[in-house]
C-alpha positions, -999 to 999 in steps of 0.1 A, spaced: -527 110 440 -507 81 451 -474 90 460 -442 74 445 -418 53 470 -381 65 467 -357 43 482 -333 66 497 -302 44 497 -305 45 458 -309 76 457 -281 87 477 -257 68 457 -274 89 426 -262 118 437 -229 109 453 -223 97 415 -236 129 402 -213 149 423 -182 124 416 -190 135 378 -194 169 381 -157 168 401 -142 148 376 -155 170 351 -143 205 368 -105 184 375 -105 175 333 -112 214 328 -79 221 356 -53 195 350 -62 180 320 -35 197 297 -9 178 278 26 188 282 33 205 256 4 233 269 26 225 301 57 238 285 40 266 263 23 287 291 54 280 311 78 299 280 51 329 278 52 328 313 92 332 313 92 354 279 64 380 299 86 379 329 118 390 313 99 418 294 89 428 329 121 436 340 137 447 311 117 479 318 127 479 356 149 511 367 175 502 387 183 526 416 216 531 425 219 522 463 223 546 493 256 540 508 275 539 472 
């Protein structure tokens, strides 16, 4: 029933670690794409917006 001694400077500096890995971790998933991924989402990106407005209707204005 003895009870175990936890220095709490160590163990602070545990979980400061564990936290600097889990946001290392979660900025690998966000900004860890190589430029060509870069480039690709950006040209779908551009292709989907110019489908967009290829299908706008353009009003003619008021005062014409």
């Amino acid at each position: 029933m003895g009870a175990e001694v936890v220095n709490l400077r160590q163990f602070k500096k545990a979980k400061n670690r564990a936290d600097k890995d889990r946001q290392a971790d979660q900025n690998r998933l966000s900004h860890g794409r190589t430029k060509a991924e870069k480039e690709l989402t950006r040209l779908i990106n551009e292709k989907a917006e110019m489908a967009h407005d290829q299908g706008r209707i353009e009003k003619p204005k008021a005062n014409e």
